[in-house]
C-alpha positions as CSV (number, residue, x, y, z in Angstrom):
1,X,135.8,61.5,112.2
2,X,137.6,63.1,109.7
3,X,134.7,61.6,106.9
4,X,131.7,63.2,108.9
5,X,133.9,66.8,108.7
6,X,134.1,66.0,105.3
7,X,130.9,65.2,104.5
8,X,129.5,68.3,107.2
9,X,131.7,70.9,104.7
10,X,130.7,69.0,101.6
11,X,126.6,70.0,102.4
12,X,128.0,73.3,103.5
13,X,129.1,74.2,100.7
14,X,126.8,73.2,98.5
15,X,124.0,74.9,100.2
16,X,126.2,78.0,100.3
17,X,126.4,78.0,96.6
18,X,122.7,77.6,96.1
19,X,120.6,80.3,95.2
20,X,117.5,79.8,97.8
21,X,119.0,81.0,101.0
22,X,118.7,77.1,102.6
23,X,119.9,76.0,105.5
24,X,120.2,72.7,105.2
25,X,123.9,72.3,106.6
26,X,123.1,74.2,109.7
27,X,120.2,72.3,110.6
28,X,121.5,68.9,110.0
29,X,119.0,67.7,106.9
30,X,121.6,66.6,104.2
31,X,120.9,68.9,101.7
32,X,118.8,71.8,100.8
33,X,116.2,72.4,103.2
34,X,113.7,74.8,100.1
35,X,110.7,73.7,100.0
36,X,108.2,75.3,97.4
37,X,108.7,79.4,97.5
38,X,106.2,81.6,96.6
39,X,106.3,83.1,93.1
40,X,107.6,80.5,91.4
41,X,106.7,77.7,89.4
42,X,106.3,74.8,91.0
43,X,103.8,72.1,92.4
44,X,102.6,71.5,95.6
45,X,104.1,68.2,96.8
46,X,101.1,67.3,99.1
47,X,102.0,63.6,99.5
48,X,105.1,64.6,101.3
49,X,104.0,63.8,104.5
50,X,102.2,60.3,104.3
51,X,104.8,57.3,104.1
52,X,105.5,54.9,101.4
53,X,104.5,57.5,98.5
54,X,107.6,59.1,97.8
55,X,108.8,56.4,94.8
56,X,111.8,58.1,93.1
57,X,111.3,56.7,89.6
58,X,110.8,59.6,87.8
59,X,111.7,63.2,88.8
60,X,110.8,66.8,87.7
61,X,114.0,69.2,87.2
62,X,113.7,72.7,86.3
63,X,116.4,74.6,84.8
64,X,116.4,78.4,84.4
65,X,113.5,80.3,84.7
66,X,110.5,77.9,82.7
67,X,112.0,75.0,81.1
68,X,111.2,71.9,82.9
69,X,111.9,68.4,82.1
70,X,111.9,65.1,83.5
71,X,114.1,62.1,84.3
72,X,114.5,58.7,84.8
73,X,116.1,58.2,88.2
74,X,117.2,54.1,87.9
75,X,119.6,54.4,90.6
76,X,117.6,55.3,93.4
77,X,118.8,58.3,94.4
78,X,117.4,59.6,97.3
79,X,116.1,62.9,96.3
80,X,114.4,65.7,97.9
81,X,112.7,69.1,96.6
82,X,115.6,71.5,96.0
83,X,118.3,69.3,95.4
84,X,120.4,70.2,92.8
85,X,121.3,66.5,89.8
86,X,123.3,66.8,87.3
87,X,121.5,65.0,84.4
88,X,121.9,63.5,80.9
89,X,121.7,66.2,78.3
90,X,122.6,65.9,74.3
91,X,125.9,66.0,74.6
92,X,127.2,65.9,77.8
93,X,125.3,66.8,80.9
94,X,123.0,69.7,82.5
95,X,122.4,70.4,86.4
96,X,119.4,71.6,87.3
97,X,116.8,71.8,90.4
98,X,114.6,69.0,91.6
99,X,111.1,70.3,92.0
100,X,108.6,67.3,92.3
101,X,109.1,63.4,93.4
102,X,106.7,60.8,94.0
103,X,103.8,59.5,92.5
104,X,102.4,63.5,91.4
105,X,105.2,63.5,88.9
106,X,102.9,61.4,87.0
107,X,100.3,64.2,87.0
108,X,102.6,67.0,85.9
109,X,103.7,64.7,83.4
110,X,99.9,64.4,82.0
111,X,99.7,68.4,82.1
112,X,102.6,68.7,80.4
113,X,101.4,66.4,77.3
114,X,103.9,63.4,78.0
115,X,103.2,59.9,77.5
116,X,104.0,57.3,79.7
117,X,106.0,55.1,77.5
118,X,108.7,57.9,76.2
119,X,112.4,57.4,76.7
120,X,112.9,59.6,79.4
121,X,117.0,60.8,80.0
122,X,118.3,59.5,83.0
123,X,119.7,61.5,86.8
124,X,123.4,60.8,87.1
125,X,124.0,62.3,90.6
126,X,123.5,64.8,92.9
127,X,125.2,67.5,91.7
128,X,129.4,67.7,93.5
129,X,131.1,71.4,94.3
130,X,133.1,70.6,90.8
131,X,130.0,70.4,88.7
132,X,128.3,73.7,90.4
133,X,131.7,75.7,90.0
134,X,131.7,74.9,86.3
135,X,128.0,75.9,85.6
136,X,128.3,79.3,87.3
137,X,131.4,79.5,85.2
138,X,129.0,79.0,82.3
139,X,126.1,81.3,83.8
140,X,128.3,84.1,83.6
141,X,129.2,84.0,80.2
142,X,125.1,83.8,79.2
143,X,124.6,87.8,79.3
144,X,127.8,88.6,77.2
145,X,126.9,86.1,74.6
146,X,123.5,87.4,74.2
147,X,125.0,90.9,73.0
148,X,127.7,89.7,70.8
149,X,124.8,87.5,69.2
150,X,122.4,90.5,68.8
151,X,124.9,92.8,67.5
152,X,125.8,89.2,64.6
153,X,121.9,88.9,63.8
154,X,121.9,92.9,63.7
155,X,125.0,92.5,61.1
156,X,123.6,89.5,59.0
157,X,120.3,91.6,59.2
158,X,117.7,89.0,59.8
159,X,114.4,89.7,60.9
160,X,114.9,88.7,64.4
161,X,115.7,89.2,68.5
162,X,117.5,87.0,70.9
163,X,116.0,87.5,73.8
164,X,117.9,85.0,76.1
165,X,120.9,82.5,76.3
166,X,121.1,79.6,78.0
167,X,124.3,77.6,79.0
168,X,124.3,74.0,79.4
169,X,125.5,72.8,82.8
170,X,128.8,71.7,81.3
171,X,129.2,74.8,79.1
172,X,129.2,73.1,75.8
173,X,126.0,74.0,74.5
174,X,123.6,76.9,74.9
175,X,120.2,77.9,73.9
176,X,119.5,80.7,72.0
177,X,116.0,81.8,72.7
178,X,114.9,84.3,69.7
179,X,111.2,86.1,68.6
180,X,110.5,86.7,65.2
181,X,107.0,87.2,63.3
182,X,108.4,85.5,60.0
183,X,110.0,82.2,59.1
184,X,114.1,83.3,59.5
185,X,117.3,81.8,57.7
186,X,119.7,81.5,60.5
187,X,121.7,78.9,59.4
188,X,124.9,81.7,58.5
189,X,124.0,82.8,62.1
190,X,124.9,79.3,63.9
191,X,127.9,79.2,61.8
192,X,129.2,82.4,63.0
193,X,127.8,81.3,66.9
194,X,129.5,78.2,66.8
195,X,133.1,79.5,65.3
196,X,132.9,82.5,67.7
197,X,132.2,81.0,71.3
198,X,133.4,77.3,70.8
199,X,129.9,75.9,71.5
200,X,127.4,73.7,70.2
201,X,124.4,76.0,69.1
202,X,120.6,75.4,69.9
203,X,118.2,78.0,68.2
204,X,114.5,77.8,69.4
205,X,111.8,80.2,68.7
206,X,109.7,81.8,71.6
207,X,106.3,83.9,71.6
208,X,106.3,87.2,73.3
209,X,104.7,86.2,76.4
210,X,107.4,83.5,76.8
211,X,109.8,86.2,76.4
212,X,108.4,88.3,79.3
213,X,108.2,85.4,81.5
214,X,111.8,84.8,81.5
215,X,112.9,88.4,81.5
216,X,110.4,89.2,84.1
217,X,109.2,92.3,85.6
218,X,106.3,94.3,87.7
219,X,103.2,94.6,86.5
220,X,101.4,97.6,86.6
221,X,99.1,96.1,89.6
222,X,102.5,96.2,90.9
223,X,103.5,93.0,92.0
224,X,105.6,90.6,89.8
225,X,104.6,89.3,85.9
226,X,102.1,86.4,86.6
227,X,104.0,84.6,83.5
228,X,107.4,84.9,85.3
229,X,105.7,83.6,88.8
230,X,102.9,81.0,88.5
231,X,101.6,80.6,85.0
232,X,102.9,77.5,82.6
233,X,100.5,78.0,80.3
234,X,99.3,80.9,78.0
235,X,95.6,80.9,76.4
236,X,94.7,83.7,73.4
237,X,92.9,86.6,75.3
238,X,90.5,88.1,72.8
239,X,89.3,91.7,73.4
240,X,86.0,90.3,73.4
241,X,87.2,89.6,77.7
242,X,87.6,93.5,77.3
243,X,84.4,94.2,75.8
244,X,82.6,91.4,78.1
245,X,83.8,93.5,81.2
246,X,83.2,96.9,80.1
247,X,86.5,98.2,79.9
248,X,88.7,101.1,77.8
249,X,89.6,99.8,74.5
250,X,92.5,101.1,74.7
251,X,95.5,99.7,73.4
252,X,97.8,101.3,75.9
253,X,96.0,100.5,79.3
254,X,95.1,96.8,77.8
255,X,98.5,95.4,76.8
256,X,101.4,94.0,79.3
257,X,105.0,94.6,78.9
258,X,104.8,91.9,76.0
259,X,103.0,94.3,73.9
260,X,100.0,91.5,74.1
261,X,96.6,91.7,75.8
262,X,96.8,91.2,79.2
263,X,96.4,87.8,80.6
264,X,94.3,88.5,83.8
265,X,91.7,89.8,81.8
266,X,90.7,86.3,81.2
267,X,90.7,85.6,84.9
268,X,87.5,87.1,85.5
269,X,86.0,87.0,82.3
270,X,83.4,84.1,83.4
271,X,82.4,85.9,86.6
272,X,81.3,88.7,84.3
273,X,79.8,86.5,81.8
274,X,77.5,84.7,84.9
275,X,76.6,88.5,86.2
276,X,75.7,89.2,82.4
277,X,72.6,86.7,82.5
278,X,71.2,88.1,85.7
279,X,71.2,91.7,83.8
280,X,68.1,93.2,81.7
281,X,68.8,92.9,78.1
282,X,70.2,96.0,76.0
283,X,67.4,95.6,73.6
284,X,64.7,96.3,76.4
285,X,62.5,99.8,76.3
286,X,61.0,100.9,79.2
287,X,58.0,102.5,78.9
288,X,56.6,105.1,81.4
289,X,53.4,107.4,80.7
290,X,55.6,110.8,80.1
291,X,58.8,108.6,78.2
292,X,59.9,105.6,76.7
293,X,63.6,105.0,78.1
294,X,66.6,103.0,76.0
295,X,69.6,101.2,77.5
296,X,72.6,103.3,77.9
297,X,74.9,101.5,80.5
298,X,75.1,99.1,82.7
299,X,77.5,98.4,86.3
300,X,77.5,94.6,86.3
301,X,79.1,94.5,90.1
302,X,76.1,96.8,91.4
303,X,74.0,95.3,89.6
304,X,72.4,98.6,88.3
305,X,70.9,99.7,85.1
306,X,71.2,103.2,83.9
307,X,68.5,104.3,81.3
308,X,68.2,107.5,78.7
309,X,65.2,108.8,77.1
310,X,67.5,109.2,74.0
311,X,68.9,106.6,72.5
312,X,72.6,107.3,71.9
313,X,72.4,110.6,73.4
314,X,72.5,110.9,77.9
315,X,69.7,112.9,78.4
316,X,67.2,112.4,81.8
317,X,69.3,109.4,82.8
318,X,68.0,107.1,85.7
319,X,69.7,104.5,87.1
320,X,67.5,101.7,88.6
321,X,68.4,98.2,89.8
322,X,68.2,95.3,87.7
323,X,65.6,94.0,89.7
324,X,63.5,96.7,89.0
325,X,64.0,96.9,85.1
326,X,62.5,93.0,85.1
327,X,59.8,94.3,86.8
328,X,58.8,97.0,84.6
329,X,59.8,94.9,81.3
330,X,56.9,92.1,82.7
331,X,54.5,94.8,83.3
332,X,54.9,96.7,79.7
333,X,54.3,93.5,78.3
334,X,51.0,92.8,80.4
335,X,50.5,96.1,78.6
336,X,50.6,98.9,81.9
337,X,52.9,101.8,81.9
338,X,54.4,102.8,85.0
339,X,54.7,106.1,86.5
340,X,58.5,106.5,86.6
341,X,61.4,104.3,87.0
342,X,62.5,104.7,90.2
343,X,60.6,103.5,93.2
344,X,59.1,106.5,95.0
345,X,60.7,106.8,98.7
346,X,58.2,106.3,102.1
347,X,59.1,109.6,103.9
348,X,56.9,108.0,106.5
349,X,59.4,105.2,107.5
350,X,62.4,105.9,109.3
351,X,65.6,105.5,107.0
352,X,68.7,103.9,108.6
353,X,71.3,106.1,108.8
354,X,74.9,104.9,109.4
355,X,75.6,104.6,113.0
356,X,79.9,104.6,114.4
357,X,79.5,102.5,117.0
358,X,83.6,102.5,117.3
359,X,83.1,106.3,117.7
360,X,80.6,106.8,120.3
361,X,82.9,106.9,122.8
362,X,86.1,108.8,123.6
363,X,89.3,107.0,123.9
364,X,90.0,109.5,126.1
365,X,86.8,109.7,128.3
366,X,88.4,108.7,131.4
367,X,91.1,111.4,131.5
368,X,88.8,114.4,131.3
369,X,87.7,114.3,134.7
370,X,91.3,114.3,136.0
371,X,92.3,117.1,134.3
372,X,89.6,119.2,135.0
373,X,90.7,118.3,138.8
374,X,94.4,119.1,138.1
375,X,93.2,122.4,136.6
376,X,90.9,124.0,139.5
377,X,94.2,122.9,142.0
378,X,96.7,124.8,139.5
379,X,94.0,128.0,139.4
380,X,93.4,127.9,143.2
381,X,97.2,127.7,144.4
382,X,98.1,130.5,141.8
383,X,95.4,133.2,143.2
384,X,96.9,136.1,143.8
385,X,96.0,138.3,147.1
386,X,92.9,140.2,146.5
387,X,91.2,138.7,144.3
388,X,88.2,136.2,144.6
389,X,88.8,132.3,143.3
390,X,86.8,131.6,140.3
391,X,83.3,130.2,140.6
392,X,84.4,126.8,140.0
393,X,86.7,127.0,143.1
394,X,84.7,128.4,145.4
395,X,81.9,125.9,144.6
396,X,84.3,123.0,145.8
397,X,85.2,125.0,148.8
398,X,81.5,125.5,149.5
399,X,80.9,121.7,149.4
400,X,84.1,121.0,151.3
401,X,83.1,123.2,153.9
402,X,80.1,121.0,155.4
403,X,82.4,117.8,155.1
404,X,85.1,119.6,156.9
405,X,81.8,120.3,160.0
406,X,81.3,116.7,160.4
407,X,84.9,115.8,160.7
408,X,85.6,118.0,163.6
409,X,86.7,115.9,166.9
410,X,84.8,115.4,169.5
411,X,85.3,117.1,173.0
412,X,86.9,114.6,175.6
413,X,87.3,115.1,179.2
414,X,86.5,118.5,181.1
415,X,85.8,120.2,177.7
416,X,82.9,117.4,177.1
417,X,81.8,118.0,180.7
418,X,81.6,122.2,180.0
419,X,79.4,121.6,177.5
420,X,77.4,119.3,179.3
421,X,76.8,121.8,181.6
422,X,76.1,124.5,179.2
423,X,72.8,122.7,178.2
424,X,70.2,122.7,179.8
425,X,68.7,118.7,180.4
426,X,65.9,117.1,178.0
427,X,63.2,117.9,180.0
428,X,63.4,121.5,180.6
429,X,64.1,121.9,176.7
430,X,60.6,120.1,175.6
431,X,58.4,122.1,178.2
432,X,60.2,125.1,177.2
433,X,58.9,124.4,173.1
434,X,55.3,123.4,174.7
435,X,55.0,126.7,176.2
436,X,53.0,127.1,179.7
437,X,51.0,124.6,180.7
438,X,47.3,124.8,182.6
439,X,47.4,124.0,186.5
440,X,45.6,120.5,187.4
441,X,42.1,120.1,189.4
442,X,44.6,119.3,192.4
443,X,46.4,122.8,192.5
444,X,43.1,124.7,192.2
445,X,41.7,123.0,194.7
């Protein structure tokens, strides 16, 4: 009993000290229950599901931010997505976060340019409360030692910027991440670094777009940096994408926080290069019988052309579809000149107007009737003596008043036998509309 406890406040507080908000103690699972949040990088495990392909051979660990690596796992330690291993590292060990098992392992390995038959390191364990209380010990250390090693480099005055330390998972080594356009001597610098913190000293060169994915930041789409969320892998954006998609060359409004071309403008780059062939070329002259018109510019997602009768000066523009350019460019050819550019409108023909069908009716249709109601009761029961009700009032009186006739009661007992007697009987009534009648032969006789 007192094992399972054990082992219950052992998960507990492990999953307390991880940094993804699992619950993986509360609900029982043995671990940390993350799977793959958005925003960060990691790989769909899509095999997690179907049995017999979760082989733990080799395993992907990240460590912070982007640096991934991967390890032999010879023990087979069963090992799930979020897990946190402490692993072999040059010298001593490193804990990081497992982010991929199985047989797709093997895939990010080929995407990541490793060969099968390289001496991978090995997983030691899953990572105890000791080993995660010493590497936050080392995590907070990282942001001091990256201004005491500025303010050395800033002293020694070479040519560089440490952008970002990194602590092993046992504190004995860190990684000095550093951005410089020339080749740097720091050779004094890891002399100083080592005598000053104690450590063993790791100094490796980063671009700036490296640099702004692990520093991160928003965007000025405003959501987060797509190299600090999803993207592994940079590729040179030219400002030919720029000039491709008709866009402000300017430097400003075209560079990220990494003082580099953005990288989405290469994420739409071949959409606009496809829309480019469907387009009238910019050589093309139109010719008309009053004007010959020159290219001026162009709105690839309309698919719109418009036209100048100068050629790098607006004047007369017309904008036409791109359909109708090819049209006109095949019949100058065939050697006829068209009237004008743009198609002449049938007046005749009805044009389709934009119709709300949401707003033909009132929300509020059904409640005007009522209140009209509510209103001629209010008017009539505040009428002052001597005066007359308003038309609207005495209009409903007037057709009250003939529904209020039929209602009356009928007469019962001596008061329906009066006016029984009051009336004279059926016959007497029709010889009394006929008027006198003519004697017969019998009376004259």
């Amino acid at each position: 009993m007192d094992k399972n406890n054990d082992h219950t406040q052992e998960q507990a507080d492990k999953c307390a000290s991880c940094a993804h908000g699992c619950t993986g103690a509360a609900n029982g699972s043995g671990g940390c229950s993350r799977r793959e949040p958005r925003g960060k990088l990691y790989a769909t495990d899509w095999l997690a599901d179907i049995a017999d392909t979760q082989a733990d051979d080799v395993v992907e660990v990240m460590f912070k931010n982007t640096r991934v690596g991967f390890y032999n796992n010879p023990d087979r330690i069963p090992l799930a997505i979020g897990d946190l291993v402490v692993v072999e590292a040059q010298p001593g060990h490193d804990v990081g976060t497992v982010e991929m098992i199985g047989p797709l392992v093997d895939i990010q390995m080929r995407k990541a340019g490793i060969k099968p038959e390289t001496q991978l390191k090995r997983v030691y364990r899953k990572a105890r409360q000791t080993d995660i209380e010493k590497f936050e010990e080392a995590r907070a250390r990282e942001h001091d030692t990256m201004i005491k090693s500025r303010r050395i480099a800033e002293e020694l005055k070479l040519d560089m910027k440490i952008g970002d330390v990194e602590f092993q998972g046992d504190g004995g080594k860190a990684i000095f991440y550093y951005i410089a356009d020339e080749r740097v001597d720091f050779r004094k610098l890891i002399r100083i670094l080592a005598d000053t913190f104690k450590i063993r000293i790791e100094m490796k060169q980063i671009g700036a777009r490296q640099e702004a994915g692990r520093i991160g930041g928003i965007g000025p789409c405003g959501r987060p940096l797509c190299c600090s969320t999803w993207m592994s892998h940079f590729v040179s954006v030219g400002t030919g994408a720029a000039r491709l998609q008709d866009l402000s060359m300017n430097p400003q409004k075209l560079a990220g926080q990494c003082a580099k071309l953005k990288c989405c403008l290469n994420f739409e780059v071949d959409a606009y290069a496809e829309s480019h062939k469907k387009m009238p070329p910019k050589d093309a002259v139109l010719e008309t019988k009053d004007a010959l018109y020159y290219y001026f510019k162009p709105d690839i997602l309309s698919r719109t052309v418009t036209y100048s009768t100068e050629r790098n000066v607006p004047a007369n523009l017309v904008t036409i579809d791109a359909r109708r350019a090819f049209e006109i460019i095949a019949l100058n050819k065939s050697g006829i000149k068209v009237d004008s550019l743009a198609i002449e409108a049938d007046d005749s023909k009805p044009q389709p107007g934009f119709i709300e069908i949401v707003g033909q009716d009132s929300l509020t249709r059904f409640d005007k009737t009522k209140n009209r109601k509510k209103k001629t009761r209010q008017a009539a029961t505040r009428q002052p003596e001597g005066e007359q009700p308003p038309k609207n009032v005495q209009n409903q009186k007037q057709r009250q008043q003939p529904q209020q006739r039929q209602r009356q009661p009928k007469p019962q007992g001596d008061a329906q036998q009066q006016v029984s007697n009051m009336q004279p009987p059926r016959k007497q009534r029709q010889q009394q509309r006929r008027g006198p009648q003519k004697p017969s032969s019998d009376e004259n006789q």
